[in-house]
C-alpha positions as CSV (number, residue, x, y, z in Angstrom):
1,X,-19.0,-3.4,-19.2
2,X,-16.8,-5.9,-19.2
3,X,-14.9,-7.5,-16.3
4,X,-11.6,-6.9,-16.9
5,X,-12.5,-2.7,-17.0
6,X,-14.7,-3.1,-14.0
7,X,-11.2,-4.7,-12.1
8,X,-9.4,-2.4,-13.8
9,X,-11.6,0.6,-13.0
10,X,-12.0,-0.7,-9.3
11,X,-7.7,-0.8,-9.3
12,X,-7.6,2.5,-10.3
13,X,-9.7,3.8,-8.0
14,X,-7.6,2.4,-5.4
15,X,-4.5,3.0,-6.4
16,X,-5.1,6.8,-6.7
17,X,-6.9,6.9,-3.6
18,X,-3.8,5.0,-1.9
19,X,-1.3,7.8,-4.1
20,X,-3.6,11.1,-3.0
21,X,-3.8,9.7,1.0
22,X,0.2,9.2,0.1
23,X,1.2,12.8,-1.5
24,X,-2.0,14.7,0.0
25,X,-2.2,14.1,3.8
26,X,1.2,14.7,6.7
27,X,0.4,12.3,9.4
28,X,2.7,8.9,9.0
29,X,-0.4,6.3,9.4
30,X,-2.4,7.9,6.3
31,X,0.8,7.6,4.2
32,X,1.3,3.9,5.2
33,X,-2.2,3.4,4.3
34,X,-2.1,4.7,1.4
35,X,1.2,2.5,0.6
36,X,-1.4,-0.3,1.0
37,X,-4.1,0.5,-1.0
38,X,-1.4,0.7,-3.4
39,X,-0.7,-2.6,-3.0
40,X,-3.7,-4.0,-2.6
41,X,-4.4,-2.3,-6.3
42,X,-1.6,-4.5,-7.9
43,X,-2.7,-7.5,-5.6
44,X,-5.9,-6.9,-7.2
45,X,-4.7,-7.2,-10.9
46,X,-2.0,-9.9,-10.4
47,X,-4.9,-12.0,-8.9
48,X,-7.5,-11.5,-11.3
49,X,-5.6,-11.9,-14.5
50,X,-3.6,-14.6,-13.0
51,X,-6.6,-16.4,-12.6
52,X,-8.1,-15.7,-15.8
53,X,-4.9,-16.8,-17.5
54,X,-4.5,-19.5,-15.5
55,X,-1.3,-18.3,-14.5
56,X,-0.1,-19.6,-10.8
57,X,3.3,-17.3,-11.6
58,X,0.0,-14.5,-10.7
59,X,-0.7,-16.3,-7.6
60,X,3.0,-16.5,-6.2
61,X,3.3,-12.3,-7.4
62,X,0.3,-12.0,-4.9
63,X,2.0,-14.0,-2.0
64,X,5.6,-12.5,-2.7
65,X,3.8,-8.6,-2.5
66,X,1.6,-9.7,0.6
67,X,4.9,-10.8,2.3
68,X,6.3,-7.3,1.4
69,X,3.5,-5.2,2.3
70,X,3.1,-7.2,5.9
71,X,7.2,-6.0,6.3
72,X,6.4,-2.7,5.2
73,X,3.5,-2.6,7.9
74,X,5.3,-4.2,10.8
75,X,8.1,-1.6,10.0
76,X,6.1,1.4,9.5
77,X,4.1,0.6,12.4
78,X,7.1,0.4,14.9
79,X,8.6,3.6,13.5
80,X,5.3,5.7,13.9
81,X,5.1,4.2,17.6
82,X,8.6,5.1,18.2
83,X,8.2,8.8,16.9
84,X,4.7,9.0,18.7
85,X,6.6,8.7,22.0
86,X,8.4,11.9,21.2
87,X,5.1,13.8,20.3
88,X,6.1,13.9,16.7
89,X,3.6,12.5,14.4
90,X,3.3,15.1,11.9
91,X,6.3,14.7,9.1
92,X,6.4,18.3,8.6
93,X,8.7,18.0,12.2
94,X,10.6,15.0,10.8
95,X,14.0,16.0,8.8
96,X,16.0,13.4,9.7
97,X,15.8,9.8,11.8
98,X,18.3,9.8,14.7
99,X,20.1,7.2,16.4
């Protein structure tokens, strides 16, 4: 096997466990860590090929979507902790975000 199908076989495999923990599972911390194993999937091809290609557009992809993904985390975070306060973790309970 070659390794570019081992990568891409190793992205796959994370980026669908990152989409079933996503679709799949109701509490709000298996969701956002599932949005990062998603991310960590395309972190994983941008860097590879980048650096087979010698590419360092590949390398600033990487950087830009670990900026985003440590937003997304310091977001999601303080939104679970806000809504675990009021005993509502599950987003079966969650139909709207209120003031």
């Amino acid at each position: 096997m070659t390794p570019d199908r081992i990568i891409w076989a190793v992205s796959v495999a994370l980026f669908l466990c990152g989409f079933a923990a996503l679709i799949l599972r109701r509490q709000l911390l298996v969701m956002l860590l599932g949005l990062e194993l998603m991310l960590n999937a395309a972190n994983l091809n941008l860097a590879y090929f980048g650096r087979q290609w010698s590419d360092p557009g590949g390398w600033a992809a990487v950087l830009w979507v670990l900026a985003a993904a440590a937003a997304e985390v310091v977001v999601g975070l303080t939104l679970i902790l806000a809504l675990n306060r009021r005993a509502e973790t599950d987003t079966a309970s969650l139909q709207e975000l209120e003031g």
